[in-house]
Backbone as numpy.savetxt, mean C-alpha at the origin, in Angstrom:
# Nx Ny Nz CAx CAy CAz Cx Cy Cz
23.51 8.54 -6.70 23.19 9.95 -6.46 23.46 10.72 -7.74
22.03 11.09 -8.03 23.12 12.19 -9.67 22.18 13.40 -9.57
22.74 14.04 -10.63 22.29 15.28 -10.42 20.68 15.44 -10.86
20.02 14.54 -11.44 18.91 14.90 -12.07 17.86 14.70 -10.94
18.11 13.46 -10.30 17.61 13.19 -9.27 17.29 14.15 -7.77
18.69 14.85 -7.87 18.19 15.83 -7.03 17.70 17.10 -7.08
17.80 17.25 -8.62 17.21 18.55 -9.17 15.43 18.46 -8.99
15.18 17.21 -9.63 13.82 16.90 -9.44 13.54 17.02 -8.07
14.09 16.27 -6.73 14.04 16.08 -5.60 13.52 17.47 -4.90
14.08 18.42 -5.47 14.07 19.55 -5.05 13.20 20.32 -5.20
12.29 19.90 -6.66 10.89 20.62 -6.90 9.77 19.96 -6.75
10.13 18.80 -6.01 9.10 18.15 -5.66 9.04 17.45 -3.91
7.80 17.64 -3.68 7.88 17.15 -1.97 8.34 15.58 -2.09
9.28 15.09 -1.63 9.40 13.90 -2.05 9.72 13.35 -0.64
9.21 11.84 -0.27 9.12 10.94 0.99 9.81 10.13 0.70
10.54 9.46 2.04 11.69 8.37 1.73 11.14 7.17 2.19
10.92 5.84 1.56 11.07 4.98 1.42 11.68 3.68 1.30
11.84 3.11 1.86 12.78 2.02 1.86 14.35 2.34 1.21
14.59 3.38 1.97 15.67 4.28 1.27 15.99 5.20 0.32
14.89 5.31 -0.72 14.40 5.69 -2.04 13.16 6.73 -1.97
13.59 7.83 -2.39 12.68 9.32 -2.77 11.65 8.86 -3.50
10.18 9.25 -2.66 8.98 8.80 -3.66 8.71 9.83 -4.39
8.26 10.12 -5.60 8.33 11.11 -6.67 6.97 11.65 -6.47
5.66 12.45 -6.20 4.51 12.69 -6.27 4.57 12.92 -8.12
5.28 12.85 -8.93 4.83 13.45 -10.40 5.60 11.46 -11.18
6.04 10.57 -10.48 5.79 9.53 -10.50 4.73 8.59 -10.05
4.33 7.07 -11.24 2.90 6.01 -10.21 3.11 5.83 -9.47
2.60 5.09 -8.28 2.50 3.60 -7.74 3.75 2.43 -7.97
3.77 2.28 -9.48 4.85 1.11 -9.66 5.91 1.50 -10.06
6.11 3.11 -10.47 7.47 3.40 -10.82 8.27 3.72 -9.46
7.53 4.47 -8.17 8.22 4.67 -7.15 8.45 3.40 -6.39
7.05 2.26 -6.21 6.96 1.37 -5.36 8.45 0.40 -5.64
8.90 0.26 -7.07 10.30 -0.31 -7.68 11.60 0.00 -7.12
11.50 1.13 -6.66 12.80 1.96 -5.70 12.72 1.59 -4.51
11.62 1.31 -3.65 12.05 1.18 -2.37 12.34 -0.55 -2.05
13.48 -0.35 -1.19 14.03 -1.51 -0.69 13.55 -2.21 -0.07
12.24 -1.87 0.71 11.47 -2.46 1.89 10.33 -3.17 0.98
10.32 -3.32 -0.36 9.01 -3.46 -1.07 9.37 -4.56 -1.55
10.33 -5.01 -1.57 10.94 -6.08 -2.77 9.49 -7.19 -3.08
9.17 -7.96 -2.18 8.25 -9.01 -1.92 6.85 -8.30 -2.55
6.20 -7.03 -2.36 5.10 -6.27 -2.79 5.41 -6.55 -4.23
6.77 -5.90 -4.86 6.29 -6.20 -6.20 6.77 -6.84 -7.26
7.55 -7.95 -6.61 7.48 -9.31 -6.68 5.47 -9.81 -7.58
4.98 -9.72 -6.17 3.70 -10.32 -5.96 2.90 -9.27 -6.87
2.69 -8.09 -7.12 2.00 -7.39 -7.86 2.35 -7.71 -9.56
3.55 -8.10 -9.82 4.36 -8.63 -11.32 3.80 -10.16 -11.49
3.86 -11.04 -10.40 3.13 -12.13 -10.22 1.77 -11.99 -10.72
1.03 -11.19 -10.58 -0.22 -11.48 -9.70 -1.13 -10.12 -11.48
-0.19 -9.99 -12.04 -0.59 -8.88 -13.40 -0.90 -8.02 -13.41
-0.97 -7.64 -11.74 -1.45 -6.02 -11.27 -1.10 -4.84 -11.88
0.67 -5.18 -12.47 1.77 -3.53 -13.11 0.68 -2.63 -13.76
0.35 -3.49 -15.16 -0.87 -2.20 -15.51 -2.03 -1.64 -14.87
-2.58 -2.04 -14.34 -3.81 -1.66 -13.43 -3.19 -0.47 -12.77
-1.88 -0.88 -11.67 -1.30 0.30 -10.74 -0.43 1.49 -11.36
-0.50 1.23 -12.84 0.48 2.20 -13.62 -0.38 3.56 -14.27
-1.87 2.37 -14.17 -3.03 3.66 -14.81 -3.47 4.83 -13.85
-4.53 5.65 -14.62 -4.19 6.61 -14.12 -4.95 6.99 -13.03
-5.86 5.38 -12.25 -6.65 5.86 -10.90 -7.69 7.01 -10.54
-7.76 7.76 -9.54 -6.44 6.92 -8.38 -7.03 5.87 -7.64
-5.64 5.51 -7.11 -5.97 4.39 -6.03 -5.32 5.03 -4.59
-5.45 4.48 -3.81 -4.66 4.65 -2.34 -4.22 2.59 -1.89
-3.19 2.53 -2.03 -2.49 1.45 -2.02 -1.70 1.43 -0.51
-2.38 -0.11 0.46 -1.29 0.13 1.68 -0.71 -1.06 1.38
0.70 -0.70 1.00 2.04 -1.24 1.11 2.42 -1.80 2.03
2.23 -3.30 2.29 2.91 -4.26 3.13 4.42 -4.08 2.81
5.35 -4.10 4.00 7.19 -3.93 3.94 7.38 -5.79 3.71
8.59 -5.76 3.32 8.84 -7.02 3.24 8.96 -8.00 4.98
9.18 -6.98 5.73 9.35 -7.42 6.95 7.84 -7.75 7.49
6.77 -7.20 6.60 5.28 -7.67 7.03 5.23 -9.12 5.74
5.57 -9.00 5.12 5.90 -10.49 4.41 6.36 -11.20 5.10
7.26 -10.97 5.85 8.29 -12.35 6.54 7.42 -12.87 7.76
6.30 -12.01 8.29 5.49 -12.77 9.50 4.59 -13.77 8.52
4.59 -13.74 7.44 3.56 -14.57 6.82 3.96 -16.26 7.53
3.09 -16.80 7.44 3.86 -18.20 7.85 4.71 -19.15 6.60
5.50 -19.52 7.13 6.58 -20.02 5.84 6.26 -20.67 5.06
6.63 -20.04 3.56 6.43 -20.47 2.75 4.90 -20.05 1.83
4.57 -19.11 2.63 3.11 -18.42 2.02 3.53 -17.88 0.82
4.40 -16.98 0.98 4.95 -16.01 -0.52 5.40 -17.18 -1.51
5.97 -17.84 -1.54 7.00 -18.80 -2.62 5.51 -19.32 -3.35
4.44 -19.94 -2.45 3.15 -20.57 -2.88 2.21 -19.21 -3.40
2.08 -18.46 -2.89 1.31 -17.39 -3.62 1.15 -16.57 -4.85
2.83 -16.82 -5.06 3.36 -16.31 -6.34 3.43 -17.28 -7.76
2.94 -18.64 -6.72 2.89 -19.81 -8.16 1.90 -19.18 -9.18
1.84 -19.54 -10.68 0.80 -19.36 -11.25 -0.55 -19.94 -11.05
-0.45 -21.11 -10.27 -1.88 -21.85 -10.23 -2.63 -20.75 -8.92
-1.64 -20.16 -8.48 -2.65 -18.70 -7.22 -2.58 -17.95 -7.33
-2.64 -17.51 -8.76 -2.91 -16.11 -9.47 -4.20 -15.45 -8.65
-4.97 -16.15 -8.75 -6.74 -15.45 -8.44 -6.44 -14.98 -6.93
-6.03 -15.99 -6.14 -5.32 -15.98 -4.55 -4.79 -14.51 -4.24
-3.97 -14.58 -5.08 -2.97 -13.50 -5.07 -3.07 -12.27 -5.18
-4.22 -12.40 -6.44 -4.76 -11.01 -6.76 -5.82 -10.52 -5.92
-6.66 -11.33 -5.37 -7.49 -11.01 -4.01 -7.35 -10.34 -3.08
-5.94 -11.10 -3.00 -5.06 -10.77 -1.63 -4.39 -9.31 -2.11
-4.05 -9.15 -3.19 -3.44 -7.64 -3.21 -4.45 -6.37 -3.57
-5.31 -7.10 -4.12 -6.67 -5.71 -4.31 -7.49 -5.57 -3.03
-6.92 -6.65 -2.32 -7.66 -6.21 -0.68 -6.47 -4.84 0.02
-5.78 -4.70 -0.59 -5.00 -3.72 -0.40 -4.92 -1.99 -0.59
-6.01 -2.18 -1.89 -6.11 -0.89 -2.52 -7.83 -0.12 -2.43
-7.89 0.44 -2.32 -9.23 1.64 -2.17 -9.27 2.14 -3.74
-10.17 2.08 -3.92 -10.11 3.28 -5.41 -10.63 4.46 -4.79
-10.08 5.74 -5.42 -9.70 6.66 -4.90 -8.54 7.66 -4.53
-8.46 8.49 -3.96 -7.30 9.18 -3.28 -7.25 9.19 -2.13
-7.41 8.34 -1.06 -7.42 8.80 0.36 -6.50 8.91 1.46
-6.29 10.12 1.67 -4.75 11.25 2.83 -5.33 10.37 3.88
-4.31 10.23 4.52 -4.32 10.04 6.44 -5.61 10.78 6.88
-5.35 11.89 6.68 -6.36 12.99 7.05 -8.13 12.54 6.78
-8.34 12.50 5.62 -9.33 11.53 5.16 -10.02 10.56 5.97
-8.60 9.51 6.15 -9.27 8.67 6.61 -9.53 8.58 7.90
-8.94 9.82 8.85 -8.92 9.83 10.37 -10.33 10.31 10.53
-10.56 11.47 9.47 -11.82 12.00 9.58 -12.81 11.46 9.59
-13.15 9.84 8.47 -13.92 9.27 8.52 -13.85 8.40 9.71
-12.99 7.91 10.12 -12.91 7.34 11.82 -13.49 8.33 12.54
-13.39 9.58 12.25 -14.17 10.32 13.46 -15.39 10.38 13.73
-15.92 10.72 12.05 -17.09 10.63 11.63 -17.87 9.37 12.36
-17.15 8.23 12.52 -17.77 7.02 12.66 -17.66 6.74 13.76
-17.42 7.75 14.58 -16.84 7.46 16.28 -16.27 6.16 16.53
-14.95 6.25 16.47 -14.08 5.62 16.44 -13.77 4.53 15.28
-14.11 4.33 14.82 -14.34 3.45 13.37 -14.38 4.04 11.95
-14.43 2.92 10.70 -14.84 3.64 9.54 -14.66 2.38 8.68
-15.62 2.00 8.33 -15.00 0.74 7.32 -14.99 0.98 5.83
-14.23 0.70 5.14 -14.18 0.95 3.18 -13.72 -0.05 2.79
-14.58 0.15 1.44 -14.42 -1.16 0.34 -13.78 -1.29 -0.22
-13.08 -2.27 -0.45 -11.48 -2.46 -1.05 -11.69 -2.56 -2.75
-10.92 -2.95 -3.74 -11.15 -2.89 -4.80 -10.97 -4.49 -5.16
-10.97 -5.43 -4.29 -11.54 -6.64 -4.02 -12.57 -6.88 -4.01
-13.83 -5.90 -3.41 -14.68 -5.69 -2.81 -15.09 -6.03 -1.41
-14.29 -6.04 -0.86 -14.30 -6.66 0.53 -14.01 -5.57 1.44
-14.22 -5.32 2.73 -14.11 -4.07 4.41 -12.56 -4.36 4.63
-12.09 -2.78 4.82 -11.53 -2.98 5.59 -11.66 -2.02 6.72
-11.63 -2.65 7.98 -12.10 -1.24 9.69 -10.35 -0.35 9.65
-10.93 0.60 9.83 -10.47 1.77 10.20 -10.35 2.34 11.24
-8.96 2.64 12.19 -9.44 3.15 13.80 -7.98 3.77 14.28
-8.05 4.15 15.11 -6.98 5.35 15.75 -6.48 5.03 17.25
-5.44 4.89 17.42 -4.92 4.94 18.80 -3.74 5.64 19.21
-3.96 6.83 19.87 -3.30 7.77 19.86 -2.93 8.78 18.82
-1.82 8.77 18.33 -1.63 9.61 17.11 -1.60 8.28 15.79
-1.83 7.73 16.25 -1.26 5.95 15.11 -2.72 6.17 14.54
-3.14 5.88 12.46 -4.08 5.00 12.49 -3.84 3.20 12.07
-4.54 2.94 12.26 -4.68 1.27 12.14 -5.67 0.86 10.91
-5.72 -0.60 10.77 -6.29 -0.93 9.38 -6.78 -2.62 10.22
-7.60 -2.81 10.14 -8.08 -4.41 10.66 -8.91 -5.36 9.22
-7.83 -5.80 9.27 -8.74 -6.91 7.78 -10.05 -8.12 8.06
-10.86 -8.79 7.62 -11.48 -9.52 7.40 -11.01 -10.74 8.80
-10.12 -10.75 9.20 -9.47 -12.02 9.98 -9.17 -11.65 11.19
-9.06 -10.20 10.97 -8.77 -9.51 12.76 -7.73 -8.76 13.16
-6.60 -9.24 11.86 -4.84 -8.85 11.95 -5.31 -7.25 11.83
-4.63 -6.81 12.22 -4.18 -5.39 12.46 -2.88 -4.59 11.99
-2.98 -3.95 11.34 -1.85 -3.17 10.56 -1.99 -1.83 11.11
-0.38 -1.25 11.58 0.00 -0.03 11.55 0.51 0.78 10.39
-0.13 1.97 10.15 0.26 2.52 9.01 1.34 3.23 9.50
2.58 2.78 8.87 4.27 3.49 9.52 4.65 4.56 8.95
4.08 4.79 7.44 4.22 6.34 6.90 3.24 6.36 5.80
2.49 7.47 6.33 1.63 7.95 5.45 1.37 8.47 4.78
0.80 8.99 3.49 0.55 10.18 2.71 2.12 10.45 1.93
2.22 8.75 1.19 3.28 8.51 -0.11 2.62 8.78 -1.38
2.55 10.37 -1.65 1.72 10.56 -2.88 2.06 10.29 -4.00
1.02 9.94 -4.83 2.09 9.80 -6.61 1.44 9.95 -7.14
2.04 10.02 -8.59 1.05 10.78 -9.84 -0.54 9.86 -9.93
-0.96 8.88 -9.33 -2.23 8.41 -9.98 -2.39 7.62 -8.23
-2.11 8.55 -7.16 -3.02 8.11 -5.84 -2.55 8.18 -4.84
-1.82 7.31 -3.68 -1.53 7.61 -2.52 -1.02 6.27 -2.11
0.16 6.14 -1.59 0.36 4.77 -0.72 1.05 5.35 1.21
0.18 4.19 1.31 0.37 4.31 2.91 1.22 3.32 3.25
2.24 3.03 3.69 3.00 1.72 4.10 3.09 1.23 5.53
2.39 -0.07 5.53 2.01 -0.68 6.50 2.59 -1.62 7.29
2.64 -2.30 8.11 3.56 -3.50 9.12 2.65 -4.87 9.18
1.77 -5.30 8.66 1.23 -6.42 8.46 0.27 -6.27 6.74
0.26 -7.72 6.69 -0.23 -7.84 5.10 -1.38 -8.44 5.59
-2.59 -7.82 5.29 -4.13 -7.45 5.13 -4.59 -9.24 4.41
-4.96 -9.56 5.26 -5.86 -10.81 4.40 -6.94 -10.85 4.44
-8.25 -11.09 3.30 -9.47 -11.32 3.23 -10.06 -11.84 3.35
């Protein structure tokens, strides 16, 4: 806890994260480094050579698998994903993650509306991902069927937006 931290804290709308204040006048990889729930994300993004890509200046809208959406992986997926020989794997798998762009909750509910009940967008993989709403919740359905809840939304930062999610998106 120091003082600079909360001086900043204070002039800026800042969201908590895996315990850790997301900065909106901080990236992607300088806030995503603070939260505790991310460890495995950027792990795999340092793996995988993403840092510069997510450090530039976008934007992107990035949904943040928690490490606890890592741990449903089946065992031993992460330890193998992060080898160098599944670099390409890896990076697939994490640009199926990101939108280029800026896109708010809001955004994207709208385009679900727009789409009566639906909305699909192209990842920076190039691959769909469906878009849909149940109740006040939105959802994210990948290529395979899994389904992700977005648990907090509209984690802004200096170059885009992360949404953090409860399952990891496969293509």
């Amino acid at each position: 806890f120091s003082g600079t931290a909360t001086a900043q804290s204070m002039k800026e709308k800042t969201v908590m994260v895996g315990g850790a204040a997301m900065y909106p006048s901080k990236n992607i990889i300088e806030n995503a480094v603070n939260s505790k729930d991310h460890k495995t994300l950027v792990a795999a993004v340092k793996a995988a050579g993403l840092v510069e890509t997510l450090q530039s200046k976008g934007p992107f809208t990035v949904f943040a698998p928690t490490d606890a959406a890592f741990a449903k992986l089946p065992k031993g997926t992460v330890d193998n994903l992060v080898k160098p020989e599944n670099k390409a794997t890896l990076t697939k798998i994490l640009t199926y993650h990101v939108l280029a762009g800026n896109y708010s909750a809001k955004k994207v509910w709208d385009a679900v509306k727009a789409g009566k009940g639906k909305a699909a967008m192209k990842t920076v993989a190039g691959e769909t991902l469906t878009f849909w709403t149940k109740g006040n919740d939105l959802y994210v359905t990948d290529a395979k069927g899994n389904n992700a809840k977005i648990t907090i939304a509209d984690v802004n930062q200096s170059n885009g937006v992360i949404h953090v999610i409860d399952t990891v998106l496969m293509p």
